[in-house]
PDB file of N, CA, C and O in Angstrom, chain B, residues numbered from 101:
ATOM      1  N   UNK B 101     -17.340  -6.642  -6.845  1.00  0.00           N
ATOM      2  CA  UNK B 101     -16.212  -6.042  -6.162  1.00  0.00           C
ATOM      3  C   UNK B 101     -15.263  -7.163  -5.726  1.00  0.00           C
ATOM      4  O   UNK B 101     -15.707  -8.046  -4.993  1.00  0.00           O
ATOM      5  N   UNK B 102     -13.955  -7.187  -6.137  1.00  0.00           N
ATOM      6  CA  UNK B 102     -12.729  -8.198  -5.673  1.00  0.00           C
ATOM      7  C   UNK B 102     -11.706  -7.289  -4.753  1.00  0.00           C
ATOM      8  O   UNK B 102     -11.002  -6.291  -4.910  1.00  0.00           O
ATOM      9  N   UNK B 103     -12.102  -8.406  -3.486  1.00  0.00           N
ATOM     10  CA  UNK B 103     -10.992  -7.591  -2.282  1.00  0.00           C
ATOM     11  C   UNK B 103      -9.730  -9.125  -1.922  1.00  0.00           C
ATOM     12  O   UNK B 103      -9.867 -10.325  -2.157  1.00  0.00           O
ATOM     13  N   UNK B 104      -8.953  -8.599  -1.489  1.00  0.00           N
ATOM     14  CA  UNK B 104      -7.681  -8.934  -1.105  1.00  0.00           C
ATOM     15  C   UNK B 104      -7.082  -8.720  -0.795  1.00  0.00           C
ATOM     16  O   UNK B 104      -6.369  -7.881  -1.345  1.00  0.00           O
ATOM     17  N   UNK B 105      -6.636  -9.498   0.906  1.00  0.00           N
ATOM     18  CA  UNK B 105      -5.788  -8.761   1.936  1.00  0.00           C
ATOM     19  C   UNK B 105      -3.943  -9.493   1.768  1.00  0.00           C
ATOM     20  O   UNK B 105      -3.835 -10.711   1.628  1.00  0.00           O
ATOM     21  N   UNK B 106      -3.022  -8.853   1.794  1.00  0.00           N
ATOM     22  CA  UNK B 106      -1.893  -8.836   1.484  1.00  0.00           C
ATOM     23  C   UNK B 106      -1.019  -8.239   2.433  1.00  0.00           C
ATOM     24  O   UNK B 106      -1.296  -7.160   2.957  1.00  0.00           O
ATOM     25  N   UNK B 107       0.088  -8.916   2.704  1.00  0.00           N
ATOM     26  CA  UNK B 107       1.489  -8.469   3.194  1.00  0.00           C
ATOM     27  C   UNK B 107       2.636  -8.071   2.668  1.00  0.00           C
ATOM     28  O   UNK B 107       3.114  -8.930   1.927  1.00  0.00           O
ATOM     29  N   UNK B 108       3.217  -7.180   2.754  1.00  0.00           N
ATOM     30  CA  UNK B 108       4.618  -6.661   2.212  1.00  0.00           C
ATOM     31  C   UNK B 108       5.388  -6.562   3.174  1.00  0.00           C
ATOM     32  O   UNK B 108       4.913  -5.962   4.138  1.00  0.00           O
ATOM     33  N   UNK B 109       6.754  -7.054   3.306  1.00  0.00           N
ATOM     34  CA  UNK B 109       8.023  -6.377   4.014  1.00  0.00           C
ATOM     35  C   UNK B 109       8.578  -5.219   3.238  1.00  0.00           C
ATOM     36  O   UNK B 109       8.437  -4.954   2.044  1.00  0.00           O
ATOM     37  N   UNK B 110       9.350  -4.483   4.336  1.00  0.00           N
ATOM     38  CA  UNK B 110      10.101  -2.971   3.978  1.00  0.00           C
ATOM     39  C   UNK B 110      10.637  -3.553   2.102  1.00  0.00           C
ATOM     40  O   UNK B 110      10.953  -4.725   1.898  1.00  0.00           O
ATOM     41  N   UNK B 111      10.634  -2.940   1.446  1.00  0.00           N
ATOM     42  CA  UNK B 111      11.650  -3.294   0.154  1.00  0.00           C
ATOM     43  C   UNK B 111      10.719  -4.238  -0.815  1.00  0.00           C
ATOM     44  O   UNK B 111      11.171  -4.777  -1.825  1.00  0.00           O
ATOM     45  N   UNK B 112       9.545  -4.349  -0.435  1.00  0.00           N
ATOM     46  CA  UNK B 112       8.913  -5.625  -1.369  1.00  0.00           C
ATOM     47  C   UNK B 112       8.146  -4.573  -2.032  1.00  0.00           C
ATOM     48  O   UNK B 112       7.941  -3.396  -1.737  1.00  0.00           O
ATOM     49  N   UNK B 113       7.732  -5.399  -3.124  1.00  0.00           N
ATOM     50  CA  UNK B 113       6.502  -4.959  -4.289  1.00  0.00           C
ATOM     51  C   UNK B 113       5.629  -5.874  -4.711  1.00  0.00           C
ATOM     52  O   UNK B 113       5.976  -6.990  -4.324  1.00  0.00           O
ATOM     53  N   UNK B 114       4.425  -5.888  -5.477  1.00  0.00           N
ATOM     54  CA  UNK B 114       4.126  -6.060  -5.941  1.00  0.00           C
ATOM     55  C   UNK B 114       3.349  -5.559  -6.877  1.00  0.00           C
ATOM     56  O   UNK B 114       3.180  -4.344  -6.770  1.00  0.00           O
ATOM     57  N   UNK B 115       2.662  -6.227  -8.017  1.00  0.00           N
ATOM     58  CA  UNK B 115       2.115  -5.762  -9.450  1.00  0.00           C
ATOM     59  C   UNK B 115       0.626  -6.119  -9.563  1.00  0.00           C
ATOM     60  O   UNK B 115       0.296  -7.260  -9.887  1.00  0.00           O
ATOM     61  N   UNK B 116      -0.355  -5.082  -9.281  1.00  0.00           N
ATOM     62  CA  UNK B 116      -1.369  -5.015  -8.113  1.00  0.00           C
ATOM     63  C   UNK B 116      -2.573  -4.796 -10.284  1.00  0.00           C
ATOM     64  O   UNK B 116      -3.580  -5.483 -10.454  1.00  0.00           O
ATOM     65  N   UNK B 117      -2.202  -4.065 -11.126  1.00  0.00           N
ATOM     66  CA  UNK B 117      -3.161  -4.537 -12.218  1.00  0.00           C
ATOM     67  C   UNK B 117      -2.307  -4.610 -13.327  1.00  0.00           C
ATOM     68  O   UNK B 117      -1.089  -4.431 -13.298  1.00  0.00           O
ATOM     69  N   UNK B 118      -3.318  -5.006 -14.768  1.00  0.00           N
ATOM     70  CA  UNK B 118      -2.244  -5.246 -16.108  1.00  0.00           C
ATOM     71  C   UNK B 118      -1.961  -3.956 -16.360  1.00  0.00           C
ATOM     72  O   UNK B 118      -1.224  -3.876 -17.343  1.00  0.00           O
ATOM     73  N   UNK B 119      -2.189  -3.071 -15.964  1.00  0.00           N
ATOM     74  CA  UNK B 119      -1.816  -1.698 -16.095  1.00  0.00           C
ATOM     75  C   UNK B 119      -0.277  -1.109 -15.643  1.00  0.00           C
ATOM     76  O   UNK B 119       0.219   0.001 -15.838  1.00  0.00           O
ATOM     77  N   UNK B 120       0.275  -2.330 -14.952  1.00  0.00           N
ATOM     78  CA  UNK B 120       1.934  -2.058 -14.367  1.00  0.00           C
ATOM     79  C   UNK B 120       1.883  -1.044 -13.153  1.00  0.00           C
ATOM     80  O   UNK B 120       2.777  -0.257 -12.840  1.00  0.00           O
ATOM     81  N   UNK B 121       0.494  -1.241 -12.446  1.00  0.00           N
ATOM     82  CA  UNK B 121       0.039  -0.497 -11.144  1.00  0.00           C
ATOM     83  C   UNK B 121       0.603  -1.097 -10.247  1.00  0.00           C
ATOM     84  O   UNK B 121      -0.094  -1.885  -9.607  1.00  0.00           O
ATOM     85  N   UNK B 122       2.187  -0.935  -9.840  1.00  0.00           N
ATOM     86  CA  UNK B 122       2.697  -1.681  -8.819  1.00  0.00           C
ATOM     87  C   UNK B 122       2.672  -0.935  -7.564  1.00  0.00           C
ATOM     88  O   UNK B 122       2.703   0.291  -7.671  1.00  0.00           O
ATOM     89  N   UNK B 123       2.617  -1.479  -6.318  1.00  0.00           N
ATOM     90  CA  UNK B 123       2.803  -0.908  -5.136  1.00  0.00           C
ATOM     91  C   UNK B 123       4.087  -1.436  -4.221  1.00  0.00           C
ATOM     92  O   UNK B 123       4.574  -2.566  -4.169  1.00  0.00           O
ATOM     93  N   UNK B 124       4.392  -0.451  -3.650  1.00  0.00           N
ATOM     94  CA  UNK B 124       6.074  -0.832  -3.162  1.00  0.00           C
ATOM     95  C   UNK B 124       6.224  -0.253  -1.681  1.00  0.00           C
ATOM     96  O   UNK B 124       5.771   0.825  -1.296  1.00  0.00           O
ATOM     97  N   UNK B 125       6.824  -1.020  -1.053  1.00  0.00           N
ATOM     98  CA  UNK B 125       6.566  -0.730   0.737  1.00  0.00           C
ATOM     99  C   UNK B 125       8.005   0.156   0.968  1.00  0.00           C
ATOM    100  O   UNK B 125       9.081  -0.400   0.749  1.00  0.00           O
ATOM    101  N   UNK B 126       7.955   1.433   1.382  1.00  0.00           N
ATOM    102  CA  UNK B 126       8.998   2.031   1.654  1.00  0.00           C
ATOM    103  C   UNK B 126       9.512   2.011   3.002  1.00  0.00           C
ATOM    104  O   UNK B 126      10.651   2.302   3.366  1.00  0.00           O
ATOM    105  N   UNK B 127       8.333   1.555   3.840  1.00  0.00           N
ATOM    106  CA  UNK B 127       8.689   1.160   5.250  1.00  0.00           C
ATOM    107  C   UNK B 127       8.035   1.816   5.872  1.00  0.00           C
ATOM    108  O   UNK B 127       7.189   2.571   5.392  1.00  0.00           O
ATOM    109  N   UNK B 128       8.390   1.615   7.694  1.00  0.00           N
ATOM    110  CA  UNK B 128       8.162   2.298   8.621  1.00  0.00           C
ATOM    111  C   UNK B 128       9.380   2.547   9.465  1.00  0.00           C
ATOM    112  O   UNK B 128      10.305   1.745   9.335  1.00  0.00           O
ATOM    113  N   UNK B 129       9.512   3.521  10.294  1.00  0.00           N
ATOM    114  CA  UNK B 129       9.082   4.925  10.368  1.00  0.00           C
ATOM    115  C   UNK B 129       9.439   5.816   9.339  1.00  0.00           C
ATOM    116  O   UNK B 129      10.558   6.298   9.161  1.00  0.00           O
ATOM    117  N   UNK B 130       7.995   6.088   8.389  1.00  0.00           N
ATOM    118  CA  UNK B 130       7.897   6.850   7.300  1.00  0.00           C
ATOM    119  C   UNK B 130       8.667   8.326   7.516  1.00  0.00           C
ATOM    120  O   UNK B 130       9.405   8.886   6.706  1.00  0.00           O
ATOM    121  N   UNK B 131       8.124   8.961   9.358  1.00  0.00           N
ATOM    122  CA  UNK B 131       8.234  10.277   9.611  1.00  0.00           C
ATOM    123  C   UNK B 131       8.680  10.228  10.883  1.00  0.00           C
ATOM    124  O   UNK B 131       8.866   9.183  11.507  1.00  0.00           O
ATOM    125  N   UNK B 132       8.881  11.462  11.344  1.00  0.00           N
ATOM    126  CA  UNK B 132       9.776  11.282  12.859  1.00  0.00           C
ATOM    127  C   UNK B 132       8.166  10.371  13.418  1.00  0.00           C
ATOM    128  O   UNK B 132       8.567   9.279  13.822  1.00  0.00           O
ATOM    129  N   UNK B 133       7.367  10.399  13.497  1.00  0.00           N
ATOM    130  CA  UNK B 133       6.169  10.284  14.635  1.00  0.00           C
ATOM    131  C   UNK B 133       5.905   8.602  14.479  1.00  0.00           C
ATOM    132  O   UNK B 133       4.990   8.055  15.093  1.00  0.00           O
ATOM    133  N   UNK B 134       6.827   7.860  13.577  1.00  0.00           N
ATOM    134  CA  UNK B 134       6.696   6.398  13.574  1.00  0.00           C
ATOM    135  C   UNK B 134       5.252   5.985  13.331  1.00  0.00           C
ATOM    136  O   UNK B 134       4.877   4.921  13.825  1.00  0.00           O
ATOM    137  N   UNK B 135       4.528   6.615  12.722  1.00  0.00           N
ATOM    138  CA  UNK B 135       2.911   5.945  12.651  1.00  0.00           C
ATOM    139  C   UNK B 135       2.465   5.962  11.398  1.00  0.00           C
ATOM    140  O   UNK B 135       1.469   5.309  11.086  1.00  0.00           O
ATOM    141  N   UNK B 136       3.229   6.807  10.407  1.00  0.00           N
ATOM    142  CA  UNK B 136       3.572   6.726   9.234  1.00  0.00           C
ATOM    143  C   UNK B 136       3.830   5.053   8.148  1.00  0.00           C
ATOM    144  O   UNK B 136       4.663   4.352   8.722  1.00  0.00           O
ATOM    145  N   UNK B 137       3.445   4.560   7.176  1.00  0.00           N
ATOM    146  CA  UNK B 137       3.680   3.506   6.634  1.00  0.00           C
ATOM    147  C   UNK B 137       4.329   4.450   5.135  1.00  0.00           C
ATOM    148  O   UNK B 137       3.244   4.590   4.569  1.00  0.00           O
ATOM    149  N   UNK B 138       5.181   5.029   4.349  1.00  0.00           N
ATOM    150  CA  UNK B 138       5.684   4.851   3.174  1.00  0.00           C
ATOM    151  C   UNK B 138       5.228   3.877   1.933  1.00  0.00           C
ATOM    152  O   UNK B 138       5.605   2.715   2.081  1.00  0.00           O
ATOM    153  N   UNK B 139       4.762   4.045   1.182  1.00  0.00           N
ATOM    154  CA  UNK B 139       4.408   3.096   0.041  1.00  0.00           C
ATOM    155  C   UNK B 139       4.353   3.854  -1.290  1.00  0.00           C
ATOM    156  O   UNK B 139       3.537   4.763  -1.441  1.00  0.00           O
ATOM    157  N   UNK B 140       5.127   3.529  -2.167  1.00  0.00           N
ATOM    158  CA  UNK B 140       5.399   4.389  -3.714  1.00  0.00           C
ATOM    159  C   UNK B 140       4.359   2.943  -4.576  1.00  0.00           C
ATOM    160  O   UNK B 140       4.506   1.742  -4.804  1.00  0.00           O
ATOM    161  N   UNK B 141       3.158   4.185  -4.847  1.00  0.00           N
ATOM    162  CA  UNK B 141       2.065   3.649  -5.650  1.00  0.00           C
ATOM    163  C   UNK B 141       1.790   3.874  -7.005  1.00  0.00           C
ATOM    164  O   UNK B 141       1.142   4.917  -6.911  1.00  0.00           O
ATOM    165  N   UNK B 142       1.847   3.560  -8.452  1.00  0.00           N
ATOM    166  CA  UNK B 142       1.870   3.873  -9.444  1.00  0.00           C
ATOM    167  C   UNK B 142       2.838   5.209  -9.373  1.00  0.00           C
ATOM    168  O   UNK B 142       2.582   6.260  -9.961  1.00  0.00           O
ATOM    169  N   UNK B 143       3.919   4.990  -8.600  1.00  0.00           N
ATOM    170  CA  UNK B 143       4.968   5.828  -8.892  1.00  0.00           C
ATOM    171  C   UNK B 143       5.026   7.040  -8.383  1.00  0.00           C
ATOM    172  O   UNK B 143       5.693   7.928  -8.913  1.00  0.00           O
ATOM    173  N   UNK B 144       4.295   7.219  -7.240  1.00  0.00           N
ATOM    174  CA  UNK B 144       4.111   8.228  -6.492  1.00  0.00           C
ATOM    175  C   UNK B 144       3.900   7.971  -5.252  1.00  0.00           C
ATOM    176  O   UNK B 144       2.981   7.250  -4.863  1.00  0.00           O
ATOM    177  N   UNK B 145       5.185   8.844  -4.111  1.00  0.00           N
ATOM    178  CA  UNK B 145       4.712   8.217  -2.770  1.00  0.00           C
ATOM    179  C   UNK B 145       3.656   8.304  -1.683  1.00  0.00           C
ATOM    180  O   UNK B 145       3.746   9.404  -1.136  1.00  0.00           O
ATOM    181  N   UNK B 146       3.224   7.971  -1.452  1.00  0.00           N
ATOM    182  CA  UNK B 146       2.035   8.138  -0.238  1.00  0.00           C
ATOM    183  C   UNK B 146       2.487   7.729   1.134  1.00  0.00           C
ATOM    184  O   UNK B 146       3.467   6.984   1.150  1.00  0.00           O
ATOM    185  N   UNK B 147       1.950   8.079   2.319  1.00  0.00           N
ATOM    186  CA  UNK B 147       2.046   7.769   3.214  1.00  0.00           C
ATOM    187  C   UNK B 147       0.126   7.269   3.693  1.00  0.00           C
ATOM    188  O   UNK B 147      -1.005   7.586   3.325  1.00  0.00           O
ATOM    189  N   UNK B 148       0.910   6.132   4.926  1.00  0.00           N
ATOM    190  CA  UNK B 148      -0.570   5.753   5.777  1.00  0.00           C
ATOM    191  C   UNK B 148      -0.785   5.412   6.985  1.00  0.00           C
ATOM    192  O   UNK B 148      -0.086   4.535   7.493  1.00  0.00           O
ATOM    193  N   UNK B 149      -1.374   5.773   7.396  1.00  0.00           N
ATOM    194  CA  UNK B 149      -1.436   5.162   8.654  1.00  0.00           C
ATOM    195  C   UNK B 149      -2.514   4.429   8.466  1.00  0.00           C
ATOM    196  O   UNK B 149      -3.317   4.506   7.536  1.00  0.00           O
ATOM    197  N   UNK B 150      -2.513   3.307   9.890  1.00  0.00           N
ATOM    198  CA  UNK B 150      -3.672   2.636   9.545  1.00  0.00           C
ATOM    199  C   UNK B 150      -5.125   3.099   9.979  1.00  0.00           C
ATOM    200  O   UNK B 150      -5.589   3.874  10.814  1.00  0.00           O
ATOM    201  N   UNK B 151      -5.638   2.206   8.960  1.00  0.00           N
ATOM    202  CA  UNK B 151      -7.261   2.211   8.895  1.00  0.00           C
ATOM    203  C   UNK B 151      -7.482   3.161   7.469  1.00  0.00           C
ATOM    204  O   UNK B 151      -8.371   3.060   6.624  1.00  0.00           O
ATOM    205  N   UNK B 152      -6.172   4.250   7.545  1.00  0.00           N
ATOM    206  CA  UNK B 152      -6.076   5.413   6.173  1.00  0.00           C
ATOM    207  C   UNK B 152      -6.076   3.857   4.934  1.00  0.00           C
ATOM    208  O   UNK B 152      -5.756   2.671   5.009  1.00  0.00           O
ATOM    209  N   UNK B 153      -6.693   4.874   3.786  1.00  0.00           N
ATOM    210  CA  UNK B 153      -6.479   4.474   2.554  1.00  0.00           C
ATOM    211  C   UNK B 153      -6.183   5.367   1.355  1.00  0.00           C
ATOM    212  O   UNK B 153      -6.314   6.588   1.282  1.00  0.00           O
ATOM    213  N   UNK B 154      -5.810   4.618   0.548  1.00  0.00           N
ATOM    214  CA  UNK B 154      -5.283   5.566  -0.700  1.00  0.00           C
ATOM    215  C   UNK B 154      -5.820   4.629  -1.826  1.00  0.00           C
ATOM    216  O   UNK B 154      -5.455   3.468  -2.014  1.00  0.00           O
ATOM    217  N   UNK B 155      -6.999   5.510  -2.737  1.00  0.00           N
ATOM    218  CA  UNK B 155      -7.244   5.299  -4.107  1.00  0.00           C
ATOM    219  C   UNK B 155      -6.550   5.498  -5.452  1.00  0.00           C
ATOM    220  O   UNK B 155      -5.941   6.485  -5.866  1.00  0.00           O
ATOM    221  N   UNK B 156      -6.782   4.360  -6.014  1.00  0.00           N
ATOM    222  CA  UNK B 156      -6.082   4.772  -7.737  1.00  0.00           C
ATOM    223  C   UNK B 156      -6.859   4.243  -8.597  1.00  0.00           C
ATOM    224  O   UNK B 156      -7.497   3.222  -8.342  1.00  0.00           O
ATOM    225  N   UNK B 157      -6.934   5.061 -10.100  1.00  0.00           N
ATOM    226  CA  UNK B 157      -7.619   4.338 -10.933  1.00  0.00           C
ATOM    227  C   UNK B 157      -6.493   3.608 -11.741  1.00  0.00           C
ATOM    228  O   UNK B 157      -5.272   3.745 -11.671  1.00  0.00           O
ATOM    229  N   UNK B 158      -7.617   2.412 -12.897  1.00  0.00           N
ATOM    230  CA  UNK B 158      -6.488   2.074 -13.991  1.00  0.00           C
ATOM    231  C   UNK B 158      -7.648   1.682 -14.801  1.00  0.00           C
ATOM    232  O   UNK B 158      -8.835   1.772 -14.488  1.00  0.00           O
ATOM    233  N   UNK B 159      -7.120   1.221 -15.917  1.00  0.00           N
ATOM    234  CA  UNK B 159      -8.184   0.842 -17.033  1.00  0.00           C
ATOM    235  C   UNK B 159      -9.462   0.291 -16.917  1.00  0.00           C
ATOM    236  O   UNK B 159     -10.551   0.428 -17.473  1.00  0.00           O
ATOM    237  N   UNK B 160      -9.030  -0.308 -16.108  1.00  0.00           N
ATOM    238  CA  UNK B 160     -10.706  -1.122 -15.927  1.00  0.00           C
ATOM    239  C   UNK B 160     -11.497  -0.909 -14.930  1.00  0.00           C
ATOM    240  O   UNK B 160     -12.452  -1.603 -14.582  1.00  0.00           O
ATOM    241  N   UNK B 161     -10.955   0.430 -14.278  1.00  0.00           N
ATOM    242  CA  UNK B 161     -11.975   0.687 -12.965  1.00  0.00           C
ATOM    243  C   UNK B 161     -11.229   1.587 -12.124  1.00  0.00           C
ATOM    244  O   UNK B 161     -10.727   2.621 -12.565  1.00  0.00           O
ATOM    245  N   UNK B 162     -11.127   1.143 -10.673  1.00  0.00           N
ATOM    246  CA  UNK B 162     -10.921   2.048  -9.344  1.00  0.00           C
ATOM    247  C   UNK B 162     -10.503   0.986  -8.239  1.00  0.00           C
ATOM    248  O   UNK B 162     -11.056  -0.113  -8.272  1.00  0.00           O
ATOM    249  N   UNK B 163      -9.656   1.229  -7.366  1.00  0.00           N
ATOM    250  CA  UNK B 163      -9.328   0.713  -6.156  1.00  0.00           C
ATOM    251  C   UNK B 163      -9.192   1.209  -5.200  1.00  0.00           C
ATOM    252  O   UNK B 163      -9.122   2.436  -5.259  1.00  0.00           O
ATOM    253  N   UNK B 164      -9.069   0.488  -3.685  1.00  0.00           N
ATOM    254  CA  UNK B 164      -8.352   1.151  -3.039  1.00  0.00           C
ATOM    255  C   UNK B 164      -7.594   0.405  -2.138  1.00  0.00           C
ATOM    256  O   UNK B 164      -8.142  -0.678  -1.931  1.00  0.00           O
ATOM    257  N   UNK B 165      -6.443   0.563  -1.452  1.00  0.00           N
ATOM    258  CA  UNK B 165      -5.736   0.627  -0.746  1.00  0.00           C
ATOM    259  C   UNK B 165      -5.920   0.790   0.517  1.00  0.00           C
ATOM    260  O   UNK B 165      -6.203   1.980   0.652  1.00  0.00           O
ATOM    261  N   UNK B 166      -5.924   0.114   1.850  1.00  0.00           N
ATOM    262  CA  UNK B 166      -5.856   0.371   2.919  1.00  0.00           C
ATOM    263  C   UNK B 166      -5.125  -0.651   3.783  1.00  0.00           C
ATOM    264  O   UNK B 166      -5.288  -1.871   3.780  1.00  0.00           O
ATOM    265  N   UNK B 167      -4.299   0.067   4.516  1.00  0.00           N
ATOM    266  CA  UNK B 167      -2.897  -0.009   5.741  1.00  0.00           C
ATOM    267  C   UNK B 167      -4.093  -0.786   7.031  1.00  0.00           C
ATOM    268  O   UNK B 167      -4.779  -0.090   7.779  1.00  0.00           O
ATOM    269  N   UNK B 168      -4.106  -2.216   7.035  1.00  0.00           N
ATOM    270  CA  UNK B 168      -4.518  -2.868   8.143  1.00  0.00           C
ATOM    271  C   UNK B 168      -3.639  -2.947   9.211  1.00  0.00           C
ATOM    272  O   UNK B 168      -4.389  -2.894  10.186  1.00  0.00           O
ATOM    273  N   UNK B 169      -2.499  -3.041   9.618  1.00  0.00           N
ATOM    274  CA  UNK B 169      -1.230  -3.060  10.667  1.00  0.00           C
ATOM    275  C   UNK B 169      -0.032  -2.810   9.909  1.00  0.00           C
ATOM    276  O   UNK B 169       0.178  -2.835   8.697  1.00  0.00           O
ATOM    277  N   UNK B 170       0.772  -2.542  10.990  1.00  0.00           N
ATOM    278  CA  UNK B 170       2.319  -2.007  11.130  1.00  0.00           C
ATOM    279  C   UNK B 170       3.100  -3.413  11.339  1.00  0.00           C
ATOM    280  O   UNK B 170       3.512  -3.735  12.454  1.00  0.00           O
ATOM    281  N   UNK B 171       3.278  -4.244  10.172  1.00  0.00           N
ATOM    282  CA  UNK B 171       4.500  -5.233  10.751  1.00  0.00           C
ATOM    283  C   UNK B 171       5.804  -4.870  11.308  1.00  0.00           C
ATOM    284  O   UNK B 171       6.289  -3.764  11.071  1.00  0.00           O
ATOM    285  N   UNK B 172       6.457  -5.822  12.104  1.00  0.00           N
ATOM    286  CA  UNK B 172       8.377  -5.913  12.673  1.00  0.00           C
ATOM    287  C   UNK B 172       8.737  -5.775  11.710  1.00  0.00           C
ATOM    288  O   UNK B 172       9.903  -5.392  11.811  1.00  0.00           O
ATOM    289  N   UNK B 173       8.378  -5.869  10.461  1.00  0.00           N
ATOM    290  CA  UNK B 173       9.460  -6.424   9.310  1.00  0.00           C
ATOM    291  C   UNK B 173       9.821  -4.627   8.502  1.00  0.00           C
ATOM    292  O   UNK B 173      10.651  -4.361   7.634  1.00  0.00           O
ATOM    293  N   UNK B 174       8.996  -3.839   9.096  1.00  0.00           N
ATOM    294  CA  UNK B 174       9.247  -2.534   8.764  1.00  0.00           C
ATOM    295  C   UNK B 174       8.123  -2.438   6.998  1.00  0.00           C
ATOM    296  O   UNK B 174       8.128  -1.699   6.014  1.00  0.00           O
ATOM    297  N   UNK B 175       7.329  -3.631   7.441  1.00  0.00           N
ATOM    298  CA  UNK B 175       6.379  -3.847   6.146  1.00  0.00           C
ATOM    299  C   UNK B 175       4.859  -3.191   6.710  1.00  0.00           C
ATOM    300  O   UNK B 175       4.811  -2.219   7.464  1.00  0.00           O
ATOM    301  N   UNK B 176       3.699  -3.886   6.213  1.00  0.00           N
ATOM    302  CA  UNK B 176       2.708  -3.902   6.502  1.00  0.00           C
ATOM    303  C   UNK B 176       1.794  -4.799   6.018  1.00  0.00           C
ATOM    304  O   UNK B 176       2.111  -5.466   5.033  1.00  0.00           O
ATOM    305  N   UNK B 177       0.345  -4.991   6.703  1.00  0.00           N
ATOM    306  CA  UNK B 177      -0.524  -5.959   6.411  1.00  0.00           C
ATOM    307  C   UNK B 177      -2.222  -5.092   5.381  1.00  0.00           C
ATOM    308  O   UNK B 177      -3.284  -4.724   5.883  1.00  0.00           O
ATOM    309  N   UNK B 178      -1.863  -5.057   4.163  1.00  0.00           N
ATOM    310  CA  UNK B 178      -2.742  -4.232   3.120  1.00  0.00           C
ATOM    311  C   UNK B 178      -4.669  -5.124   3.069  1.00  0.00           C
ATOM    312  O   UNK B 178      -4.918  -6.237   3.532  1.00  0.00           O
ATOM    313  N   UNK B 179      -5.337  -4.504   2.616  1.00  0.00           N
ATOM    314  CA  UNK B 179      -6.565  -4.550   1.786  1.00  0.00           C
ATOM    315  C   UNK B 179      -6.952  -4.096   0.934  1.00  0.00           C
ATOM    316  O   UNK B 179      -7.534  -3.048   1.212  1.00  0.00           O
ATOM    317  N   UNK B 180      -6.950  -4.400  -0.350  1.00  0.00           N
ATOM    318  CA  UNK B 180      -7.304  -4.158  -1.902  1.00  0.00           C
ATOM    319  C   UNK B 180      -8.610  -4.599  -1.726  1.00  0.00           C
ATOM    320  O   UNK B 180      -8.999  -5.734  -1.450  1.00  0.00           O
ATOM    321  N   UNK B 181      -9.385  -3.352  -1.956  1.00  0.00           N
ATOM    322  CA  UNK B 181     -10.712  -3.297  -2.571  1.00  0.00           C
ATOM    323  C   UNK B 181     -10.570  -2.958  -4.179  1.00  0.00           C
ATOM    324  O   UNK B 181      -9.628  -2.336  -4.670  1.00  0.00           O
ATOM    325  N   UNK B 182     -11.420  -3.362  -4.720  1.00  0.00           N
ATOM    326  CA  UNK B 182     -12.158  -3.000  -6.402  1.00  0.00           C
ATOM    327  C   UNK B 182     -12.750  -3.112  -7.154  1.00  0.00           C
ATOM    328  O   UNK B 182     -12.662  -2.364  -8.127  1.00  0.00           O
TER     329      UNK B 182
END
């Protein structure tokens, strides 16, 4: 299992397998209730709060996704499990 913890600001991405499984920070406050994180994941948006996670597969397996803190930067501080 390969984990890796990561930061995004509001507007950033990155390209998370060779599969073009990118993840993209849409920000915070996702929803009126501000506890919301926004993130468009293989092209579909999700929301998180933290400690929440969100799974995806791709060719070579399974991951997941989980919202460790709410940065100032309207970003967040991630953990990739897989």
């Amino acid at each position: 299992m390969n984990t890796k913890e990561f930061s995004l600001a509001a507007g950033q991405s990155v390209l998370l397998t060779k599969d073009d499984i990118v993840v993209a920070v849409i920000g915070h406050p996702f929803a009126a209730n501000g506890g919301l994180m926004g993130i468009r994941l293989a092209g579909k948006v999700k929301s998180l709060t933290v400690g929440s996670s969100v799974d995806f597969s791709f060719s070579q397996g399974a991951c997941s996704i989980t919202l460790l803190e709410l940065l100032n930067n309207g970003g967040g501080k991630f953990y990739l499990r897989c």
